[in-house]
C-alpha angles and dihedrals in degrees: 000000000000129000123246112260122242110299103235115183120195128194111221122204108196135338096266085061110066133162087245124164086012095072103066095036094059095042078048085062096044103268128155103216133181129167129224127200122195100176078070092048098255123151118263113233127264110242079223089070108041128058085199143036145205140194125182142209123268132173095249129078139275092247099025096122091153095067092026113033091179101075104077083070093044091050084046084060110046085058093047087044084050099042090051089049087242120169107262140163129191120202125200098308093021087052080058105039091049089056106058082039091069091035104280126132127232124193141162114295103248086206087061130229124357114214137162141058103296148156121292088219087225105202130210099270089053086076094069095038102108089225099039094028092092090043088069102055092068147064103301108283129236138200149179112285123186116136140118098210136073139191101244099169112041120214116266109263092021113128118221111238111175128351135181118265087263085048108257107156111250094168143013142150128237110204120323093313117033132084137181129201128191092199141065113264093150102059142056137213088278088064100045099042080065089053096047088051101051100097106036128308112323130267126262081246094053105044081057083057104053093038080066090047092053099042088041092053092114090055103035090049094051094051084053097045101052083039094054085041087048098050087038086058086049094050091043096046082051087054094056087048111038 
């Protein structure tokens, strides 16, 4: 008989903001997954259950308890997840929200939104870092971004993995087992077009963007997919290790 597969968790914000591509690539790589969605009232998972979490993007911010009351547990968990060395990955909010949980700031990017389909910027530490390392032994990757905060303090202890050229995190590593990433590896031009169009027809500025989400797909899918399979190893090797 085979054995199950890793127990990944993710922590979902609102419906516009799904776990996407990322579903069937990490059920491609043997994951478990099941989604849980406080705003909904659902129960946040207990660390003891899971070998991997994940938490996804919002539109709200990392410490706006008053729209999303939710996230003062989410942020309790994502210490705890840090503190038991257990797999975890933050996406866009959750990169943020993991942040200020281990003692980071996050705060409006004074250059404004960032949008498109862009380089991660992959620094030198990120060769060695067992996720982003294959990343690195490519042509530079790129991903979805479309966000309005930014981590500007990271949290004592985190590694920088990859910044902008102005130097915004896009990715770091808390401890041996929890990442954080500012873009969208998890979406696709689908996703984001709904996001863009929330609020009225989108800007000049943003249909640019989304016409180099959609031109860059190829690319911005194969930076999501070895990034789900390489969360799903991680999970998997905890598994075997309790």
């Amino acid at each position: 008989m085979q054995a199950p597969g890793p127990q990944i968790a993710v922590v979902q914000h609102e419906d516009a903001c799904p776990l996407g591509l990322f579903a069937g690539w990490l059920r491609a790589a043997g994951a478990d997954v099941a989604i849980t969605r406080p705003y909904r009232g659902e129960p946040l998972p207990s660390l003891a259950d899971i070998d991997g979490l994940i938490v996804l993007g919002g539109s709200v911010s990392a410490t706006d308890d008053g729209r999303a009351p939710w996230l003062p547990a989410v942020r309790d968990l994502l210490s705890a997840a840090v503190a038991a060395s257990r797999p975890t990955l933050g996406i866009c909010l959750g990169h943020q929200l993991l942040a200020v949980a281990c003692g980071g700031e996050v705060e409006r990017n004074p250059s404004g939104k960032q949008m498109g389909a862009l380089p991660i910027g992959l620094l030198s530490a990120a060769g060695a870092d067992r996720l982003l390392g294959p990343l690195a032994s490519g042509p530079p990757p790129v991903s979805i971004q479309w966000n309005d905060d930014i981590v500007v303090r990271l949290p004592p202890g985190a590694e920088l993995l990859a910044a902008t050229p102005d130097g915004v995190p896009q990715a770091l590593r808390l401890g041996d087992a929890a990442w954080a990433v500012q873009f969208h590896p998890e979406v696709d031009a689908g996703v984001v077009t709904a996001w863009a169009e929330e609020h009225g027809p989108p800007t000049p500025a943003q249909l640019a963007a989304l016409a180099a989400i959609a031109d860059r797909a190829a690319a911005t899918g194969a930076t999501g997919r070895a990034l789900a399979s390489g969360f799903a190893v991680v999970a998997a090797d905890r598994a075997r290790t309790g």
